[in-house]
C-alpha positions as a Markdown table, in Angstrom:
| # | Residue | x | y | z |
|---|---|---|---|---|
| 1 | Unk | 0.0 | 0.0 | 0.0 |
| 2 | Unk | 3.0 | 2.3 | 1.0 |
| 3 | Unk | 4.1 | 1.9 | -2.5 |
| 4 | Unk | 1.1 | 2.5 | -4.2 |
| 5 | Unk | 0.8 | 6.1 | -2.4 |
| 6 | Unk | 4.4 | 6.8 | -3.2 |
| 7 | Unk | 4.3 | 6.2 | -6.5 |
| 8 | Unk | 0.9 | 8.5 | -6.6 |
| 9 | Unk | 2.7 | 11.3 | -5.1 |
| 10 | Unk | 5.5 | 10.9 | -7.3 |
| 11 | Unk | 3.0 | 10.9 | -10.8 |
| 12 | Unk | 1.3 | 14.1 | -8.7 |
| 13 | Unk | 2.0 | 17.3 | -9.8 |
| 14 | Unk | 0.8 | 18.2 | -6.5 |
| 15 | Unk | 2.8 | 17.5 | -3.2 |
| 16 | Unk | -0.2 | 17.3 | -0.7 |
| 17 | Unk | -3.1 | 15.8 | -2.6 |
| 18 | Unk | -2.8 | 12.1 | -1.2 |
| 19 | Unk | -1.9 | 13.8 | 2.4 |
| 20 | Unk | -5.3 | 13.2 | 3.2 |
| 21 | Unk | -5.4 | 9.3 | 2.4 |
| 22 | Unk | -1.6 | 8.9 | 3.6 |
| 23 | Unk | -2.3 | 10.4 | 6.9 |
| 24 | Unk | -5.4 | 8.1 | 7.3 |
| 25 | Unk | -3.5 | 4.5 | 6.3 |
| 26 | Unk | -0.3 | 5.6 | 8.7 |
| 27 | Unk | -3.0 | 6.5 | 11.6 |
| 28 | Unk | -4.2 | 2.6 | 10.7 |
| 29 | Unk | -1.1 | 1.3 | 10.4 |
| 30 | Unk | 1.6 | 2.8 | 12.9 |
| 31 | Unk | 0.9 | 3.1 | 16.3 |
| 32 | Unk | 0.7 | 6.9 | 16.9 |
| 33 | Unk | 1.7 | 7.7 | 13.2 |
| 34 | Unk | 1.0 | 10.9 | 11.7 |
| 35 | Unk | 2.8 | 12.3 | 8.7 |
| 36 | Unk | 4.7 | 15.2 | 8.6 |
| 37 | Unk | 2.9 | 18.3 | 7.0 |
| 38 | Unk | 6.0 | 20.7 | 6.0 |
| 39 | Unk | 8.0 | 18.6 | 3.8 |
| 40 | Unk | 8.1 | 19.4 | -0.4 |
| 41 | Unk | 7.2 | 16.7 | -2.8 |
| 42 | Unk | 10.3 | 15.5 | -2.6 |
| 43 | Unk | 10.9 | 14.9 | 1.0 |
| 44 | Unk | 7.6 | 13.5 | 0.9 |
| 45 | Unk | 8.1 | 10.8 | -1.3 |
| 46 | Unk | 11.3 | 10.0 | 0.6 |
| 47 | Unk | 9.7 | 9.9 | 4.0 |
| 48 | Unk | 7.4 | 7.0 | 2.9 |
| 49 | Unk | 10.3 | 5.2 | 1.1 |
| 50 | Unk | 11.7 | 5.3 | 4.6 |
| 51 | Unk | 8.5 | 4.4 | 6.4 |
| 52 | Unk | 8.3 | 1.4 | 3.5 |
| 53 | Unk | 12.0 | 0.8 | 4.8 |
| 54 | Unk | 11.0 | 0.5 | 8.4 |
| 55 | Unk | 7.9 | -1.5 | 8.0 |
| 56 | Unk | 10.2 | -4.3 | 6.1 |
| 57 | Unk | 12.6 | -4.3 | 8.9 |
| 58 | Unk | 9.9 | -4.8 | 11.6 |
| 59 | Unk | 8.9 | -7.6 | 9.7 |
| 60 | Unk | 12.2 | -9.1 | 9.6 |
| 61 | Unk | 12.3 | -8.8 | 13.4 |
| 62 | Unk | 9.0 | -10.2 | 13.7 |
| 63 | Unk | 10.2 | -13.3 | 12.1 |
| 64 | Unk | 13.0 | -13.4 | 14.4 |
| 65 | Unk | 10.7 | -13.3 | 17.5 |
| 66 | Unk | 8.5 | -16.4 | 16.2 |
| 67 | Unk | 11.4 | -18.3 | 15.7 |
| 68 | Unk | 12.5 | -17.8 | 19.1 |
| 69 | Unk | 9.2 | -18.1 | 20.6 |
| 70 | Unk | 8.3 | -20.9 | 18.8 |
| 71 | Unk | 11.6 | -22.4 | 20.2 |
| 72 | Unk | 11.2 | -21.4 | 23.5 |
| 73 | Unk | 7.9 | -23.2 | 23.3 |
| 74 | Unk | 8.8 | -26.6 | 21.8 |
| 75 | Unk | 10.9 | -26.5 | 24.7 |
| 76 | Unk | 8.4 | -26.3 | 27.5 |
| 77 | Unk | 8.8 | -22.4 | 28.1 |
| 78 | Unk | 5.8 | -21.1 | 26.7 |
| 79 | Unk | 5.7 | -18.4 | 29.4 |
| 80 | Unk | 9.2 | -17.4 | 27.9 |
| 81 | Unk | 7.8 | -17.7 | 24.3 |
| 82 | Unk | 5.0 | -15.2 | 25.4 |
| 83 | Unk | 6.9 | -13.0 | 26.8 |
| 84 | Unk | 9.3 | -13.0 | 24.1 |
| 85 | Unk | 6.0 | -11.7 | 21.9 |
| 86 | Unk | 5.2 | -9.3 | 24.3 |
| 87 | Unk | 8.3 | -7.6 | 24.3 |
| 88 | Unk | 7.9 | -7.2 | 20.7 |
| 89 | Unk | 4.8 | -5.7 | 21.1 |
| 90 | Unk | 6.3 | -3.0 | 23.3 |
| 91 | Unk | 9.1 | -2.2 | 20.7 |
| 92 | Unk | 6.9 | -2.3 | 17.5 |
| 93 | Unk | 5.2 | 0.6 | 16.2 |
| 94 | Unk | 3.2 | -1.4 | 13.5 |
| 95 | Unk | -0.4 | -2.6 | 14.4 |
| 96 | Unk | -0.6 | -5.3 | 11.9 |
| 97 | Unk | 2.3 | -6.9 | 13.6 |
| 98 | Unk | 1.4 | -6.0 | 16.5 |
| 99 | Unk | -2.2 | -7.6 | 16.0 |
| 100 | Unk | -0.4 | -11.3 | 14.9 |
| 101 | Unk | 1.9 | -11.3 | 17.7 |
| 102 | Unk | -1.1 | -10.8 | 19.8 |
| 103 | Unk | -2.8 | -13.9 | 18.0 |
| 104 | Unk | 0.3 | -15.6 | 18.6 |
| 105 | Unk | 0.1 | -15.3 | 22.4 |
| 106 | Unk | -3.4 | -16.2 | 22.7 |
| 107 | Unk | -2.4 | -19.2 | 20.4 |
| 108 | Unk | 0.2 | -20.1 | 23.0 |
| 109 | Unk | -2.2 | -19.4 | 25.6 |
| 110 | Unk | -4.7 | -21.9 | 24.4 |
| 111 | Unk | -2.3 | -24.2 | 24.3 |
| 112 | Unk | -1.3 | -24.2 | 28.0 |
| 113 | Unk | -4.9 | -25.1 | 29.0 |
């Protein structure tokens, strides 16, 4: 979706005529995002390149947390493997990931019953 907006902007011939929409989807998808409002076309474009940029490395971290949850669980510790999610959860500013992790724990959760 990030893309899709930056490569809008970029087409535009106006800086600020997806600000609307873009600060909308950051507000849905980043915990406490809002997007700057004094930045040229340019700068625009770059800051959600670099949001884009972000987003992929909180992903890679989130793999990195279900492999060593899921670890910690297969070994017996799935109070370790839950608090290993919620720690991410803390850190992350992306509710989508944020949202999984939480399906994670309840998954984890259910499976301690």
């Amino acid at each position: 979706i990030l893309k899709l907006f930056r490569n809008m902007i970029i087409k535009d011939l106006t800086p600020y005529a997806h600000f609307a929409k873009m600060q909308d989807l950051v507000r849905q998808c980043v915990k406490g995002g809002d997007v700057p409002t004094h930045l040229t076309k340019s700068e625009f474009s770059d800051w959600v390149y670099a949001l884009r940029s972000n987003e992929r490395e909180w992903s890679r971290s989130f793999g990195e947390t279900i492999l060593a949850a899921e670890d910690l669980a297969s070994s017996g510790e799935v109070l370790s493997a839950i608090s290993t999610f919620e720690s991410f959860i803390e850190l992350c500013p992306w509710l989508q990931l944020i949202e999984i992790a939480h399906s994670e724990i309840l998954r984890l959760e259910q499976g301690r019953d």
